[in-house]
PyMOL commands that place a pseudoatom at each C-alpha (Angstrom):
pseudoatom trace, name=CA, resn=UNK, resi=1, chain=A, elem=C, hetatm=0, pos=[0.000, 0.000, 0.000]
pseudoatom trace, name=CA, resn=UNK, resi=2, chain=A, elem=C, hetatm=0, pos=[2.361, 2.324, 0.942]
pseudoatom trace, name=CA, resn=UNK, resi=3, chain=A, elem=C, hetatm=0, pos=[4.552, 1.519, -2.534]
pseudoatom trace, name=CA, resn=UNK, resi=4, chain=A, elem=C, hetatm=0, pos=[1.314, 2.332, -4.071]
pseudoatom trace, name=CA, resn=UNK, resi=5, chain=A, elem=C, hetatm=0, pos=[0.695, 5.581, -2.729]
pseudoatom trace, name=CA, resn=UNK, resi=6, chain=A, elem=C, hetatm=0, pos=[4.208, 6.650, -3.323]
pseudoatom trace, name=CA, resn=UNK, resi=7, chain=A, elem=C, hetatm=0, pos=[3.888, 6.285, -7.286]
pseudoatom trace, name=CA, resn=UNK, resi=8, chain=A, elem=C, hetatm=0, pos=[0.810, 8.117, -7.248]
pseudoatom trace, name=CA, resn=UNK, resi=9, chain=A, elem=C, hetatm=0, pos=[2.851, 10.902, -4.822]
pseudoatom trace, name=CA, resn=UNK, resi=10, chain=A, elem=C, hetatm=0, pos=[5.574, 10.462, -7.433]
pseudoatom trace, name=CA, resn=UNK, resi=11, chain=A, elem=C, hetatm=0, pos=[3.433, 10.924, -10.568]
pseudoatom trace, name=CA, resn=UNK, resi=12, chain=A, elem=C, hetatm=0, pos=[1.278, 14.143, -9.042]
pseudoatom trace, name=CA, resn=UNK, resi=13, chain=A, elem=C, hetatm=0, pos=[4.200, 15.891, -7.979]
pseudoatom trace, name=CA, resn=UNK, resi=14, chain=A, elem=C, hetatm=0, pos=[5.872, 14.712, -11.839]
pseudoatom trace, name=CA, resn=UNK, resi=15, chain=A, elem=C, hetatm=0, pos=[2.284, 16.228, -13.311]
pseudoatom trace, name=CA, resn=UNK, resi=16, chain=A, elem=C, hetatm=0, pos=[2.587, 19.372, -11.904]
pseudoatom trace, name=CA, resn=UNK, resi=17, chain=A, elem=C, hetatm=0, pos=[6.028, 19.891, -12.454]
pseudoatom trace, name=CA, resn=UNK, resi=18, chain=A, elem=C, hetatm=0, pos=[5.439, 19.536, -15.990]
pseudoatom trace, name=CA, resn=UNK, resi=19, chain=A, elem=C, hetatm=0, pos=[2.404, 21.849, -15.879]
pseudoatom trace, name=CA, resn=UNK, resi=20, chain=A, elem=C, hetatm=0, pos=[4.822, 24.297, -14.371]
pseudoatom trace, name=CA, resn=UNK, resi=21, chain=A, elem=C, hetatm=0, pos=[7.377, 23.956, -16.753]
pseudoatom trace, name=CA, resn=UNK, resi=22, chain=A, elem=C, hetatm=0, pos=[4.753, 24.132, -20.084]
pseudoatom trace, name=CA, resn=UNK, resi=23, chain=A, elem=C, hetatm=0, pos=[3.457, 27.360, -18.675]
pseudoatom trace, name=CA, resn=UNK, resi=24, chain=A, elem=C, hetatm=0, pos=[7.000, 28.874, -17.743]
pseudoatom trace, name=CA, resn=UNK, resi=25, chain=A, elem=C, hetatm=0, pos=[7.531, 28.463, -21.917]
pseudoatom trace, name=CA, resn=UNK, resi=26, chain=A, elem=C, hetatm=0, pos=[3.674, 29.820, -22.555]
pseudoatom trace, name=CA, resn=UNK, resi=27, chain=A, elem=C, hetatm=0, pos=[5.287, 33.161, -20.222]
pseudoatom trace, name=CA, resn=UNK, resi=28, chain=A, elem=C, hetatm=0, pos=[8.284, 33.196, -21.404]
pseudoatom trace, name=CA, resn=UNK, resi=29, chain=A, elem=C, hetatm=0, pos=[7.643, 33.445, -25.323]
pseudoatom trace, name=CA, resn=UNK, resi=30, chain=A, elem=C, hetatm=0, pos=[5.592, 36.212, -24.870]
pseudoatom trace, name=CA, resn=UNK, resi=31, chain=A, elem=C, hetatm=0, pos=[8.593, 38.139, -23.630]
pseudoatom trace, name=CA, resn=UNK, resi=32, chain=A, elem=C, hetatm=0, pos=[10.664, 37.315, -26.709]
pseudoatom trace, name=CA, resn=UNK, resi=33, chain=A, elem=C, hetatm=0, pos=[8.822, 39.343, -28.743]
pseudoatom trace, name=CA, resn=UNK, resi=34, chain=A, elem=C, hetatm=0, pos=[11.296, 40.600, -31.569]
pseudoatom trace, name=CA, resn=UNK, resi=35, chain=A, elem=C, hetatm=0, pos=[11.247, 44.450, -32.340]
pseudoatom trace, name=CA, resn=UNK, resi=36, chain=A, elem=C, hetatm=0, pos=[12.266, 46.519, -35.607]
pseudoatom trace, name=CA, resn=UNK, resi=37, chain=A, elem=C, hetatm=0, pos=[15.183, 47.774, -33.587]
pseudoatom trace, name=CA, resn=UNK, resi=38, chain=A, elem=C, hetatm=0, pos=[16.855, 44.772, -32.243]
pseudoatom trace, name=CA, resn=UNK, resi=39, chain=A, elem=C, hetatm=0, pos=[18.794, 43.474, -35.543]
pseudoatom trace, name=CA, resn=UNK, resi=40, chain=A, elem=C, hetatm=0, pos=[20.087, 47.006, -36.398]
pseudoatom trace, name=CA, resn=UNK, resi=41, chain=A, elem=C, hetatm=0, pos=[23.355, 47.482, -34.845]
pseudoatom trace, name=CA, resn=UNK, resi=42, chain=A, elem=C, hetatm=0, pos=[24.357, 50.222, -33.507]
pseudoatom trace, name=CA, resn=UNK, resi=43, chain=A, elem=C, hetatm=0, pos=[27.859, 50.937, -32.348]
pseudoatom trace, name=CA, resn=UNK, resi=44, chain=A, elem=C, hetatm=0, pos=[29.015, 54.387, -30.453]
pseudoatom trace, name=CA, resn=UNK, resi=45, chain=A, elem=C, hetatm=0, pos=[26.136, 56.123, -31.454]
pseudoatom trace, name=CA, resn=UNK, resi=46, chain=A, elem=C, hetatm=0, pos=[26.929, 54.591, -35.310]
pseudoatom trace, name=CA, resn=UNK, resi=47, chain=A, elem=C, hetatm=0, pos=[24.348, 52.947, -37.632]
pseudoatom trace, name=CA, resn=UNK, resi=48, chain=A, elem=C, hetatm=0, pos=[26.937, 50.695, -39.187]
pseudoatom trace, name=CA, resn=UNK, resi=49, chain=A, elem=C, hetatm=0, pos=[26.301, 47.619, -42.021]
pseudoatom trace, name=CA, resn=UNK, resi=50, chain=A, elem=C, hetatm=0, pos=[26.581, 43.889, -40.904]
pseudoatom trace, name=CA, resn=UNK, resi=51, chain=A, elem=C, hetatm=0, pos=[29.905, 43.757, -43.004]
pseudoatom trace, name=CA, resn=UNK, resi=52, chain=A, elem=C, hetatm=0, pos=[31.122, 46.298, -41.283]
pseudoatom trace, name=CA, resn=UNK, resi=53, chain=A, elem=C, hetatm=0, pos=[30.902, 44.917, -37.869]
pseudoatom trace, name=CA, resn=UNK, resi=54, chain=A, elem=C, hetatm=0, pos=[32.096, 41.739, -38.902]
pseudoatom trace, name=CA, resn=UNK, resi=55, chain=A, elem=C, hetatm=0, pos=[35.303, 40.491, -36.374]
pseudoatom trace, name=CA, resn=UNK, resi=56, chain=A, elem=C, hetatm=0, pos=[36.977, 36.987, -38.281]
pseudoatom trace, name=CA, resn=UNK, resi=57, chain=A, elem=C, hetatm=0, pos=[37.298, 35.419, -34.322]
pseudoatom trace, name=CA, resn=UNK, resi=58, chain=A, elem=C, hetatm=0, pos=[39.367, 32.986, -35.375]
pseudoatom trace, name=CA, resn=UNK, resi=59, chain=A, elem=C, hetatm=0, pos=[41.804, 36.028, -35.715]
pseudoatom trace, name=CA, resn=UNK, resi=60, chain=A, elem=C, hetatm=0, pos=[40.876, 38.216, -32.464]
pseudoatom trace, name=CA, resn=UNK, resi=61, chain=A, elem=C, hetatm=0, pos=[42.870, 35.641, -30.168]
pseudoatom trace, name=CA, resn=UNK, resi=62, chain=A, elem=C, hetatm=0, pos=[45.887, 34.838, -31.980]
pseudoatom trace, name=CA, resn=UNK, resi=63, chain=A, elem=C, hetatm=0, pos=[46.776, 38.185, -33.646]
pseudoatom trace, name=CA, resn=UNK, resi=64, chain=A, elem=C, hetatm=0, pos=[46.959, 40.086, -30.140]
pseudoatom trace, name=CA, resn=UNK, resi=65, chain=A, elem=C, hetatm=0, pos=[49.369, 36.804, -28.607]
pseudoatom trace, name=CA, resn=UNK, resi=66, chain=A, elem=C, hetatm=0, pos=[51.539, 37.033, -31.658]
pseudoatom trace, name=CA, resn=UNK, resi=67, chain=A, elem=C, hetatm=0, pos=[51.790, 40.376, -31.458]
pseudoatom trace, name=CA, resn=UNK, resi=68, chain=A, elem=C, hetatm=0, pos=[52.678, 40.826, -28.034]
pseudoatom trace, name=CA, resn=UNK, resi=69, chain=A, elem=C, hetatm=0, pos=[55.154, 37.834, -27.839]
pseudoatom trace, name=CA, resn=UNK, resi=70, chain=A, elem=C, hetatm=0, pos=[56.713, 38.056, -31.543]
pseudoatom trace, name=CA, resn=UNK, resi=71, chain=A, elem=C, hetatm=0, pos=[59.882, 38.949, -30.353]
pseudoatom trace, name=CA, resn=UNK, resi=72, chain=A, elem=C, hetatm=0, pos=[59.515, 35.846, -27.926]
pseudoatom trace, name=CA, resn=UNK, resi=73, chain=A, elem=C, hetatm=0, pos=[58.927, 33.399, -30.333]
pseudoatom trace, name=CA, resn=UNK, resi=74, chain=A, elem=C, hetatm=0, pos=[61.374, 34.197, -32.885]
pseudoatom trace, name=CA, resn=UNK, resi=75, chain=A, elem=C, hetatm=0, pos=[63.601, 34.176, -30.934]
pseudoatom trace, name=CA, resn=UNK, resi=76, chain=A, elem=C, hetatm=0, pos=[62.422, 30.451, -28.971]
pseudoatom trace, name=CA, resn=UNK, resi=77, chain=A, elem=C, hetatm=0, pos=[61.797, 29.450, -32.955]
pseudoatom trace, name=CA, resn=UNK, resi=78, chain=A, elem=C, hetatm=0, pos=[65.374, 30.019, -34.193]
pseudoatom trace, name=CA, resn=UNK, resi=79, chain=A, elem=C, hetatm=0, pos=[67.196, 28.825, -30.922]
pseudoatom trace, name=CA, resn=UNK, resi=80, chain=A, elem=C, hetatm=0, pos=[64.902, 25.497, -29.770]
pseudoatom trace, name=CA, resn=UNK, resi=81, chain=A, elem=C, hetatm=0, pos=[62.066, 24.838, -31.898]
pseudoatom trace, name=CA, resn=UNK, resi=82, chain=A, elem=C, hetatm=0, pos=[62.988, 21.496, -33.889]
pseudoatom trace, name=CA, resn=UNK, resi=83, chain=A, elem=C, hetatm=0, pos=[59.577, 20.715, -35.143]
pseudoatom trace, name=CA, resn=UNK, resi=84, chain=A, elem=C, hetatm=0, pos=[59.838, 17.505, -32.987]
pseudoatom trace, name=CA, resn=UNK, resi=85, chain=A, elem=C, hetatm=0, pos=[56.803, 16.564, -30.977]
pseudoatom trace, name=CA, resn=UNK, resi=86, chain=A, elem=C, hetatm=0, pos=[59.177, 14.725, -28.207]
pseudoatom trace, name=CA, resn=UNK, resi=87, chain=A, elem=C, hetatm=0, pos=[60.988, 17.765, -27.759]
pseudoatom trace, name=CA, resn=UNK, resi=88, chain=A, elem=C, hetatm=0, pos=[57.988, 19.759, -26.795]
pseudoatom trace, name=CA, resn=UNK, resi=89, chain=A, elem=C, hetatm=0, pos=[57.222, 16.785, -24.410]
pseudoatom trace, name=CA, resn=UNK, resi=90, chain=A, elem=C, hetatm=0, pos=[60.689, 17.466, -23.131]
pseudoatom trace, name=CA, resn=UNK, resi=91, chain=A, elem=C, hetatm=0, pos=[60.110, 21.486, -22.402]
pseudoatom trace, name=CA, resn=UNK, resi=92, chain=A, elem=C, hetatm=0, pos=[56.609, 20.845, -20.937]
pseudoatom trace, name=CA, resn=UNK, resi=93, chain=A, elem=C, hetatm=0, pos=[57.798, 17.415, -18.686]
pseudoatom trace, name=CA, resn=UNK, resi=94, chain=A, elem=C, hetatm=0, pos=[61.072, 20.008, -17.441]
pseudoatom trace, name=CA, resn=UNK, resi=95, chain=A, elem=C, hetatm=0, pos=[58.360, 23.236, -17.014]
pseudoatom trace, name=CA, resn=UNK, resi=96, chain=A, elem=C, hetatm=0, pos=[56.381, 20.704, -14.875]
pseudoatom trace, name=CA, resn=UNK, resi=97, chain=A, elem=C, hetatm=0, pos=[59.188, 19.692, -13.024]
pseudoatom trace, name=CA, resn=UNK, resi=98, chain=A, elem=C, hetatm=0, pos=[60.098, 23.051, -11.880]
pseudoatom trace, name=CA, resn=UNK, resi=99, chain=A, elem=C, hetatm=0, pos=[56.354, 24.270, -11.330]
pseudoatom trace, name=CA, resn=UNK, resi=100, chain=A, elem=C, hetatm=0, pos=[56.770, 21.056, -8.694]
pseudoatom trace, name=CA, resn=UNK, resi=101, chain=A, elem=C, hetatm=0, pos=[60.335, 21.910, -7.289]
pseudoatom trace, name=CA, resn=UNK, resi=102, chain=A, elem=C, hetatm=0, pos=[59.068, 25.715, -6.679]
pseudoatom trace, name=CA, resn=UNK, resi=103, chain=A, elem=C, hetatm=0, pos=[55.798, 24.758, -4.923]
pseudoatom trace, name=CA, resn=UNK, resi=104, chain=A, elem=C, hetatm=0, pos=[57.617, 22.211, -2.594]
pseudoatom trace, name=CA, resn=UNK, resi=105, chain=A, elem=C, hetatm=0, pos=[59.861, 24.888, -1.679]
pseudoatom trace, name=CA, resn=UNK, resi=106, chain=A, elem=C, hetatm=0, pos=[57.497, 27.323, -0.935]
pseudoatom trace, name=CA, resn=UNK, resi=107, chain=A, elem=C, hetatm=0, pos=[55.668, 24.498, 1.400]
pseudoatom trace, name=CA, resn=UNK, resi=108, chain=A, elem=C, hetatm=0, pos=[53.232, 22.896, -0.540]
pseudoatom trace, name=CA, resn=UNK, resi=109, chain=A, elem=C, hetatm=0, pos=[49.785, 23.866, -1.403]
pseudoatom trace, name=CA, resn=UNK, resi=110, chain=A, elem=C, hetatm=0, pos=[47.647, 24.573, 2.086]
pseudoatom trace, name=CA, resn=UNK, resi=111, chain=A, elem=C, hetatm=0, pos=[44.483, 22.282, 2.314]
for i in range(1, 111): cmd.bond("trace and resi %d" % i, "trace and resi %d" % (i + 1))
show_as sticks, trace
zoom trace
């Protein structure tokens, strides 16, 4: 009996949960109502085109890193860089090492 009467529990509480959740979308669509205004884009007071507002991100990332650490890397690219996949093991197994050796050091990492 008492199985019994927890399904039924189980399956009122399921009903109105999915009442609830069919009349949050009914609410919630009528909010998303689309205006005349909301594709136009508008930057800094600017009515600019689509094309001009276009950003490649594949390019937003990587142009400001290479930028900023050009000098870096040429310089890594001539002296190290071998093109070898083990030897970029090697730098990142030795980086590892002494991220380790300094934490140890400096006592460990509280818990």
């Amino acid at each position: 009996m008492v199985v019994l009467e927890t399904a039924v529990s189980m399956f009122i509480i399921t009903l109105l949960a999915y009442g609830l959740y069919l009349y949050s979308i009914k609410v919630t669509k009528s909010f998303a109502k689309e205006s005349k205004e909301k594709p136009l884009i508008y930057a800094c007071g600017e009515h600019i085109t689509e094309k001009e507002a276009l950003l490649a991100d594949r390019h937003l990332f990587t142009t400001i890193w290479n930028e900023v650490f050009k000098p870096l890397y040429d310089s890594l690219r001539g002296k190290i860089h071998t093109g070898i996949l083990n030897d970029w093991f090697f730098w990142m197994f030795l980086a590892l090492i002494i991220a380790y050796t300094i934490i140890i050091i400096l006592g460990g990492v509280g818990g």
